[in-house]
N, C-alpha and C positions, 0 to 999 in steps of 0.2 A: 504494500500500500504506500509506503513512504518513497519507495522507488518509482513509482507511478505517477506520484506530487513534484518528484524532483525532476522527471522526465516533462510533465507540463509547464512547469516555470522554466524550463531551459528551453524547449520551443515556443512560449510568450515571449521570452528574454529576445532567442533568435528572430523572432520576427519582427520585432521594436528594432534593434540594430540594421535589420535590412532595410526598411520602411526608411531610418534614418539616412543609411549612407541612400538608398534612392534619391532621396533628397538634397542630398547633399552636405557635407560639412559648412554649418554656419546659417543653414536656412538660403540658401541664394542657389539659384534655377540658372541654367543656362538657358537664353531664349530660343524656343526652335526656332530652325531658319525655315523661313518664309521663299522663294526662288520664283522669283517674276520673269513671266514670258517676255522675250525680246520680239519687240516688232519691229518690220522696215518702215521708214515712212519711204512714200513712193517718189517724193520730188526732190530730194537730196540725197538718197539713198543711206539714210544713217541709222543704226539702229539705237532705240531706244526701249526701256523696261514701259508696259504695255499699263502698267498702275499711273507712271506717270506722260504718258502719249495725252496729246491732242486728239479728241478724237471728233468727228464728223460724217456725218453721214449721208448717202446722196442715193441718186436710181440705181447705182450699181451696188451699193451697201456698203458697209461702215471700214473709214479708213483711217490709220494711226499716223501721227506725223509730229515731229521732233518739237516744233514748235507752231503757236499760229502764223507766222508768217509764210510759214511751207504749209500749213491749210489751207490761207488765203489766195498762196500762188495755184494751187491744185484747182481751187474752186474757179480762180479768170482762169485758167489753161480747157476745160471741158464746158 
């Protein structure tokens, strides 16, 4: 019976300690990384991450571009 009480507090004990290091020493997470699509924009040919693209949209469907001035020129070009 007493080996049985000692066996359960040492797998509580062990699971406190893993739970802990999962966490990390000190409380602090590393943040997962996030990995943003690269899009071309079509009138300078440059790429940029698709969270921060210009975007616009027109009859042929939605286009990414580097900044609004390569929108604006996209939009007099068609």
């Amino acid at each position: 019976m007493r080996l049985a009480l000692i066996l359960v507090w040492a797998l509580v004990a062990l699971g406190i300690i893993y739970l802990w290091m999962r966490r990390g020493v000190g409380g602090s997470r590393v943040p997962a990384v996030r990995y943003d699509e690269l899009v071309k924009d079509p009138v300078c040919n440059t790429y940029v991450s698709r969270s921060r693209a210009v975007k616009r949209t027109d009859a042929t469907g939605l286009h990414y571009f580097c900044s609004s001035e390569c929108a604006r020129r996209y939009a007099s070009l068609g």
